[in-house]
PDB file as gemmi writes it, atoms N, CA and C in Angstrom:
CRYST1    1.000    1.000    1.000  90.00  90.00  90.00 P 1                      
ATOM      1  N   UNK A   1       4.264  13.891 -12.094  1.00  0.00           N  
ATOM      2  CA  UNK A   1       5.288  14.290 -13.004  1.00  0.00           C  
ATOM      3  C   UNK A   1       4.706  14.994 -14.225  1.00  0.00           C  
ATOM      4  N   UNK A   2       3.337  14.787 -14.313  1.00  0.00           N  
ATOM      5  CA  UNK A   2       2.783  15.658 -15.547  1.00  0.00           C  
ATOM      6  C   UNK A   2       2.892  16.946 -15.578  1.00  0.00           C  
ATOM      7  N   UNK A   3       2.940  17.535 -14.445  1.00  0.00           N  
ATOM      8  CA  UNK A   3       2.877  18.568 -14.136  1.00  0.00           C  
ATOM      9  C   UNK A   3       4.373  19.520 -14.020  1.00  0.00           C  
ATOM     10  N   UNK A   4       5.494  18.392 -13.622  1.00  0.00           N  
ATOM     11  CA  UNK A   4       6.326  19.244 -14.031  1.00  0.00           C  
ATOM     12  C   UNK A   4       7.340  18.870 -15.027  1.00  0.00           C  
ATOM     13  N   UNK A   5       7.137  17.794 -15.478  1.00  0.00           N  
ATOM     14  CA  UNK A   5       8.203  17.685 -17.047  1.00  0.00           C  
ATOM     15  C   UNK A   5       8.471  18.573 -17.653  1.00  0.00           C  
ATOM     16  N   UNK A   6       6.920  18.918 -18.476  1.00  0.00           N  
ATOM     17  CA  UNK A   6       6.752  19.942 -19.253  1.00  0.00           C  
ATOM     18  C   UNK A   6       7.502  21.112 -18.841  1.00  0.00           C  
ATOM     19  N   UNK A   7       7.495  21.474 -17.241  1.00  0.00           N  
ATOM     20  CA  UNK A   7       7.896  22.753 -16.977  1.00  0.00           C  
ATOM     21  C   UNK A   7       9.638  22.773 -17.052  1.00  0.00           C  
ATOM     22  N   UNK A   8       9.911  21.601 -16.869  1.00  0.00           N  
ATOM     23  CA  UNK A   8      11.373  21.015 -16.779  1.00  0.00           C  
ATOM     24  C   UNK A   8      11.702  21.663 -18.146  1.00  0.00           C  
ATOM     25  N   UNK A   9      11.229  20.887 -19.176  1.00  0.00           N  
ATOM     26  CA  UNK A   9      11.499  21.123 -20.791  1.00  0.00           C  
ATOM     27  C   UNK A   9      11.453  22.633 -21.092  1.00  0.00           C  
ATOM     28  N   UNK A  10      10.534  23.190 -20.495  1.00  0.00           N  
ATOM     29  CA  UNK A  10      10.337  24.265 -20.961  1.00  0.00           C  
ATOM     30  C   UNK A  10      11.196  25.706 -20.330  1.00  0.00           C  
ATOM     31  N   UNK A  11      11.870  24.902 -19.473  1.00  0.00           N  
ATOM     32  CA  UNK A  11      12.983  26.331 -18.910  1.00  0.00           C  
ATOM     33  C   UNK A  11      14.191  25.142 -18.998  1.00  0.00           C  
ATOM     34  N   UNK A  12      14.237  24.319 -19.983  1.00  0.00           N  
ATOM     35  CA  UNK A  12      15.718  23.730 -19.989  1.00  0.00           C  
ATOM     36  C   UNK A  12      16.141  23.607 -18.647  1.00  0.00           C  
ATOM     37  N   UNK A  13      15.541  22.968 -17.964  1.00  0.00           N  
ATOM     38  CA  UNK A  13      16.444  22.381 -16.596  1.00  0.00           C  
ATOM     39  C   UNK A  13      16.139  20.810 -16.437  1.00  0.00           C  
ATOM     40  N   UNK A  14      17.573  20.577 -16.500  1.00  0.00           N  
ATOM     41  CA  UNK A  14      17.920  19.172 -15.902  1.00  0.00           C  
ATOM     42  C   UNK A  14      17.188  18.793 -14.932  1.00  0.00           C  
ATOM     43  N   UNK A  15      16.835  16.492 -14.825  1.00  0.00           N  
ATOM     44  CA  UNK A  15      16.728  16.375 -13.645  1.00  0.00           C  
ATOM     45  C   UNK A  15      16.439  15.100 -13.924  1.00  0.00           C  
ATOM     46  N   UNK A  16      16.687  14.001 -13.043  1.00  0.00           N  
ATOM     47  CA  UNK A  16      16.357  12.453 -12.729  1.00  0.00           C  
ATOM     48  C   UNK A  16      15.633  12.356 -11.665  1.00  0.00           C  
ATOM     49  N   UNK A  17      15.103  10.891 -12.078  1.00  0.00           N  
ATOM     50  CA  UNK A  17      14.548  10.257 -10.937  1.00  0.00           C  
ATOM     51  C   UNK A  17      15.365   9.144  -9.991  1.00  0.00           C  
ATOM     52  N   UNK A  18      15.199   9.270  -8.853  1.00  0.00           N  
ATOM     53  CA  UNK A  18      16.295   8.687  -8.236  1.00  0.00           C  
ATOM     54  C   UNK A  18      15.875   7.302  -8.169  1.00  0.00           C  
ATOM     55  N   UNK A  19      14.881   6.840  -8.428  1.00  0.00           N  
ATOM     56  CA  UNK A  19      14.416   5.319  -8.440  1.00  0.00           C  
ATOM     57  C   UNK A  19      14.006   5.008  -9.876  1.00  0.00           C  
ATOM     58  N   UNK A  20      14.828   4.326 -10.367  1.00  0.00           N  
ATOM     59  CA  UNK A  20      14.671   3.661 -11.791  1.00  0.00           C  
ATOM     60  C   UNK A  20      13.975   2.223 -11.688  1.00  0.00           C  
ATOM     61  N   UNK A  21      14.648   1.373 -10.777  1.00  0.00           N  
ATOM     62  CA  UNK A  21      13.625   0.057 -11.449  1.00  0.00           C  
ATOM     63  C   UNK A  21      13.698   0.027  -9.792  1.00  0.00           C  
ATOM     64  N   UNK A  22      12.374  -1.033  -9.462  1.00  0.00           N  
ATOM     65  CA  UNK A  22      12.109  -1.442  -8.326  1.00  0.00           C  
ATOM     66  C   UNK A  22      13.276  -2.750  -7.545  1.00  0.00           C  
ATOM     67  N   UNK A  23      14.081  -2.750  -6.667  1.00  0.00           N  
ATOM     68  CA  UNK A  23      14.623  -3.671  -6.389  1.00  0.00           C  
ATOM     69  C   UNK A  23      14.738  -3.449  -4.930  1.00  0.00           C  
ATOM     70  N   UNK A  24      16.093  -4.353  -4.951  1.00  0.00           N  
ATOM     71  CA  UNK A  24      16.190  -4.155  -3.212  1.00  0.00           C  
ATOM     72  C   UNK A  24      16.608  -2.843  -2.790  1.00  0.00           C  
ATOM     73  N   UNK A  25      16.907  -1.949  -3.190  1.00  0.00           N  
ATOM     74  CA  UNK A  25      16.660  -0.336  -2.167  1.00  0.00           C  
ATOM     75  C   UNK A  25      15.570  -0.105  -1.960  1.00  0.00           C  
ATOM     76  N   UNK A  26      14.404  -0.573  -2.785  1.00  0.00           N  
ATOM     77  CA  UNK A  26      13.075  -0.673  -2.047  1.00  0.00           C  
ATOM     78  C   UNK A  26      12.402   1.112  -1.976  1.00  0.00           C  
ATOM     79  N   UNK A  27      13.240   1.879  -3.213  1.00  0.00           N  
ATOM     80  CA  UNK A  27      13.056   3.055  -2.830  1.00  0.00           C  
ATOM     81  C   UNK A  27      11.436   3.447  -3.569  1.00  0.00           C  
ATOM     82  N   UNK A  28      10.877   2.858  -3.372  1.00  0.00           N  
ATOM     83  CA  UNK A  28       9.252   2.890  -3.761  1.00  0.00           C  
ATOM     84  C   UNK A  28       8.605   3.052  -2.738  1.00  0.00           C  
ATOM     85  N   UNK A  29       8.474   2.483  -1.635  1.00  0.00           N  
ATOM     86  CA  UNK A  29       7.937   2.792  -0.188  1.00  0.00           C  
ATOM     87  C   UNK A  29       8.142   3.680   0.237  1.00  0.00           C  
ATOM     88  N   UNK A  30       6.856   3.668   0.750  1.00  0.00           N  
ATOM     89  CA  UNK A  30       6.831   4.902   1.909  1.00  0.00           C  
ATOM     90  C   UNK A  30       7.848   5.195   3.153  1.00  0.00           C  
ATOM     91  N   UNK A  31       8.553   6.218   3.296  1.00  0.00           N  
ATOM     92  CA  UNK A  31       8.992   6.122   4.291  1.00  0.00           C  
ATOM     93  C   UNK A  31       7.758   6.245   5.929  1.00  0.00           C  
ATOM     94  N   UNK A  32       8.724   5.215   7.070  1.00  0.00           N  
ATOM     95  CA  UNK A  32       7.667   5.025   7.817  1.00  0.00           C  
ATOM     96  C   UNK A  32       6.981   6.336   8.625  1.00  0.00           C  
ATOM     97  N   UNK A  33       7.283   7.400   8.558  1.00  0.00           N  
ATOM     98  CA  UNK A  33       6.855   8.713   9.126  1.00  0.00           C  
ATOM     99  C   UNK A  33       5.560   9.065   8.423  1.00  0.00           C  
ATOM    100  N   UNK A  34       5.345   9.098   7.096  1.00  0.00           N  
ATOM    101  CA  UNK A  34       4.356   8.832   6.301  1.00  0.00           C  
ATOM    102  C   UNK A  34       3.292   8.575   6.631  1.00  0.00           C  
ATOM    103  N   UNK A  35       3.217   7.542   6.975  1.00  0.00           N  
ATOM    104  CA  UNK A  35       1.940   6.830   7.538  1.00  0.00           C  
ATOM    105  C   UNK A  35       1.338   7.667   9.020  1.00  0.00           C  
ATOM    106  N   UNK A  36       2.438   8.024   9.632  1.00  0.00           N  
ATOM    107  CA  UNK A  36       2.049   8.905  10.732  1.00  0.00           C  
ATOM    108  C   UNK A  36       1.114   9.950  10.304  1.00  0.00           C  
ATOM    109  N   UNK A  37       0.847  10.967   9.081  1.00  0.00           N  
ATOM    110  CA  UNK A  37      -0.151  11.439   8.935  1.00  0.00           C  
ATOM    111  C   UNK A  37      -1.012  11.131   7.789  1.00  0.00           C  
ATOM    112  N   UNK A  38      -2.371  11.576   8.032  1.00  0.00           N  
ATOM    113  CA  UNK A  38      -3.684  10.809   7.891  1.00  0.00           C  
ATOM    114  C   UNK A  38      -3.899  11.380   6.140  1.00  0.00           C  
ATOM    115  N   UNK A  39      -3.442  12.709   6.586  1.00  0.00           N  
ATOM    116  CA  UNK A  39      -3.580  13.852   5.289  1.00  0.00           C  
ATOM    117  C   UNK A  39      -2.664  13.410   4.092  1.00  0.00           C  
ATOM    118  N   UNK A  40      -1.789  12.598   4.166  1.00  0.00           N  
ATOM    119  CA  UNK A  40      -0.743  11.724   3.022  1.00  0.00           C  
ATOM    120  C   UNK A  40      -1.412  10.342   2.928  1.00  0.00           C  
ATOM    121  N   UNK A  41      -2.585  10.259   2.272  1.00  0.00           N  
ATOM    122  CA  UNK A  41      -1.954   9.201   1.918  1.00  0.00           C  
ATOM    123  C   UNK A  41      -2.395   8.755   0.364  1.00  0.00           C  
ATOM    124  N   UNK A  42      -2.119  10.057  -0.635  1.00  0.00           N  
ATOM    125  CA  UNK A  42      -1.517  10.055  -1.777  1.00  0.00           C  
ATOM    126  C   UNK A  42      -0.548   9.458  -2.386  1.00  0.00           C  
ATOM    127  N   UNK A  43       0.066   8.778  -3.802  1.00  0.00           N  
ATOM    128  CA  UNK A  43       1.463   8.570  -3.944  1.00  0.00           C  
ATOM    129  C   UNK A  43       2.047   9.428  -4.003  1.00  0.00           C  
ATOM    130  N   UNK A  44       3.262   9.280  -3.228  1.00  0.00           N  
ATOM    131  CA  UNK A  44       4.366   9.842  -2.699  1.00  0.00           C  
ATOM    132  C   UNK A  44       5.173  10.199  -3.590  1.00  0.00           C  
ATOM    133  N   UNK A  45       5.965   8.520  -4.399  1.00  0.00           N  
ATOM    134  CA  UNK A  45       6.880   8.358  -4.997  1.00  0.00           C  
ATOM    135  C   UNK A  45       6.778   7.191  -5.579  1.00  0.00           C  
ATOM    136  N   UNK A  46       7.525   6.979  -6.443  1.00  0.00           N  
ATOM    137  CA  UNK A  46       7.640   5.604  -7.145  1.00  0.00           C  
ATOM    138  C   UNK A  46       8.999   5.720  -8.270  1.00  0.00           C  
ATOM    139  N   UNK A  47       8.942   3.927  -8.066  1.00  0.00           N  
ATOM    140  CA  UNK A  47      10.051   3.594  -9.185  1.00  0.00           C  
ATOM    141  C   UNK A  47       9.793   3.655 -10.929  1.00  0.00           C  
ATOM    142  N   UNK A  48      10.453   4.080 -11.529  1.00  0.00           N  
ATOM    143  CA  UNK A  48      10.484   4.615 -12.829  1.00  0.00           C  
ATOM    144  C   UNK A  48       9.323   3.125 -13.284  1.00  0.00           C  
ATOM    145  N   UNK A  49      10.240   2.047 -13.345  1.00  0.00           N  
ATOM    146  CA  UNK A  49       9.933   0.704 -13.469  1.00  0.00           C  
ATOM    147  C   UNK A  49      10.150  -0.274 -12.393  1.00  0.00           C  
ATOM    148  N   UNK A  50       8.810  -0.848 -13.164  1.00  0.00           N  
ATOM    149  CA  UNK A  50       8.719  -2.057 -11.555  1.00  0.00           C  
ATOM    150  C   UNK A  50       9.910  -3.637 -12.089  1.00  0.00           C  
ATOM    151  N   UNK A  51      10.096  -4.409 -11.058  1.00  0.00           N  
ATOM    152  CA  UNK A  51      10.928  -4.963 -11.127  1.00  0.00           C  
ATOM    153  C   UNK A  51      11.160  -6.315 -12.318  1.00  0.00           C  
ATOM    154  N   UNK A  52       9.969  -6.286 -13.127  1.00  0.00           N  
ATOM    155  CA  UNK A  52      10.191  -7.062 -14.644  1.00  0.00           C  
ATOM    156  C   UNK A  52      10.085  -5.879 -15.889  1.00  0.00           C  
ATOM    157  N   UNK A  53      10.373  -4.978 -15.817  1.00  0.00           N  
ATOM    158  CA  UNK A  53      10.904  -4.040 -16.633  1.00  0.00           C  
ATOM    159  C   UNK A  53       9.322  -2.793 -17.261  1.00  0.00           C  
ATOM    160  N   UNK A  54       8.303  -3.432 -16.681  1.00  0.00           N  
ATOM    161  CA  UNK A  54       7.132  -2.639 -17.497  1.00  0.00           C  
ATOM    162  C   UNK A  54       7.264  -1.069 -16.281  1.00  0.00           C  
ATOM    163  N   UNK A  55       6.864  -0.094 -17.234  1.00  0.00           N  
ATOM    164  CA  UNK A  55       6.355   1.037 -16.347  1.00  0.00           C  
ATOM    165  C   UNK A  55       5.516   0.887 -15.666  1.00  0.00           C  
ATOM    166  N   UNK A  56       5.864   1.800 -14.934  1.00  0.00           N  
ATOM    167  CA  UNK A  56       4.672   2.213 -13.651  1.00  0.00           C  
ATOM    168  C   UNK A  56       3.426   2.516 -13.921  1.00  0.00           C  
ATOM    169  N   UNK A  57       3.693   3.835 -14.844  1.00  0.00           N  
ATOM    170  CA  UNK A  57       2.716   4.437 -15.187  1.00  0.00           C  
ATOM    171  C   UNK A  57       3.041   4.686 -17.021  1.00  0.00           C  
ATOM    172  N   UNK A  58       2.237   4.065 -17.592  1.00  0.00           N  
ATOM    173  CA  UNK A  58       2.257   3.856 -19.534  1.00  0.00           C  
ATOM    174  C   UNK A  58       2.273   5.697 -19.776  1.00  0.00           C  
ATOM    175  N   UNK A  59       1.275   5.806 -19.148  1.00  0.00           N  
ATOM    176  CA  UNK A  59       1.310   7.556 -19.586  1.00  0.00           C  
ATOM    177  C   UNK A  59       2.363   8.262 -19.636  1.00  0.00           C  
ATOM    178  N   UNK A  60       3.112   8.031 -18.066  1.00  0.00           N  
ATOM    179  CA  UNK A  60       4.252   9.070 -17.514  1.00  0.00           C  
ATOM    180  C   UNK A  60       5.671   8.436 -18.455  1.00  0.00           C  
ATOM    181  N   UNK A  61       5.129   7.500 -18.970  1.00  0.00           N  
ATOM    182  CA  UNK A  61       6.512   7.134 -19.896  1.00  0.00           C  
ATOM    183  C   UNK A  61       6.432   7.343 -21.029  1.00  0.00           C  
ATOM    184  N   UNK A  62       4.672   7.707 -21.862  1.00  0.00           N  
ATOM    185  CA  UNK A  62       4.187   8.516 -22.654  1.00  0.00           C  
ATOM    186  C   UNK A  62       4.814   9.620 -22.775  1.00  0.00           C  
ATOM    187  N   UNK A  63       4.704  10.227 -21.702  1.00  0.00           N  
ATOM    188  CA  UNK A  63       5.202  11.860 -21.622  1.00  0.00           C  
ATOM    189  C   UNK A  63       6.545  12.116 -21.976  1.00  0.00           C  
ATOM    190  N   UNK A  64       7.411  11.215 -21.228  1.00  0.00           N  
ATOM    191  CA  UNK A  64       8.683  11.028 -20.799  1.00  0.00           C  
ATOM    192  C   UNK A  64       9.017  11.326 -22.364  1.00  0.00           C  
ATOM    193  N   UNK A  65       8.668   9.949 -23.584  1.00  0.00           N  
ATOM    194  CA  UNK A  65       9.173   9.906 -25.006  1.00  0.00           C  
ATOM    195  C   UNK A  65       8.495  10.832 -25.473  1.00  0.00           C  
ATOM    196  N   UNK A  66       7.778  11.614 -25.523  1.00  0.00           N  
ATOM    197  CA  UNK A  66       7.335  13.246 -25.941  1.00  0.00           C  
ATOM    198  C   UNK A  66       8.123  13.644 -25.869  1.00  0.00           C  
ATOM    199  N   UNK A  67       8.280  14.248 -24.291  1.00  0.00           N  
ATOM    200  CA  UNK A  67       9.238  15.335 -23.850  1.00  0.00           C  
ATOM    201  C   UNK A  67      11.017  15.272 -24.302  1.00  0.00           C  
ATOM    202  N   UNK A  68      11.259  13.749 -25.028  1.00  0.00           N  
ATOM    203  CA  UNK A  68      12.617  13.934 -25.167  1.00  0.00           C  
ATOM    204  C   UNK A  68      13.117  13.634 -26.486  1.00  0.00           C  
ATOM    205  N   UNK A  69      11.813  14.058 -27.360  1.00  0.00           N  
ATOM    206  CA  UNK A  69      11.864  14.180 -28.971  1.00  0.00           C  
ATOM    207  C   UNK A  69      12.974  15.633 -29.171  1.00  0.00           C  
ATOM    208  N   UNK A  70      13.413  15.788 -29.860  1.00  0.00           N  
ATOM    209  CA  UNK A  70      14.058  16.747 -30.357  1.00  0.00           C  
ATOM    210  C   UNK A  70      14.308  17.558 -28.977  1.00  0.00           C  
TER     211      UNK A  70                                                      
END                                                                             
């Protein structure tokens, strides 16, 4: 997401993440096709926040309160 916030902000275009906190949609996992190739196995995706409220990532929520100053 570092990579495209900024670009988000910077041509004014909207956009969410479709997984906010970790729960039962479970939309943090991999889908199982995934694993079928060898060349993925980078993170994919993830939930904004995990399921006792801390971020995922301190940075990307760093960025996040940057990017939505003024």
């Amino acid at each position: 997401m570092a990579d495209t916030l900024p670009l988000f902000k910077e041509k004014d275009v909207a956009c969410y993440h479709w997984g906010l906190v970790q729960g039962k949609t479970q939309t943090w996992l991999p889908w199982p096709d995934i694993a079928h190739h060898p060349e993925n196995t980078g993170l994919w995706f993830h939930d904004v926040l995990m399921a006792d409220g801390r971020p995922y990532h301190e940075e990307e929520m760093a960025l996040v309160q940057t990017l939505s100053k003024g």
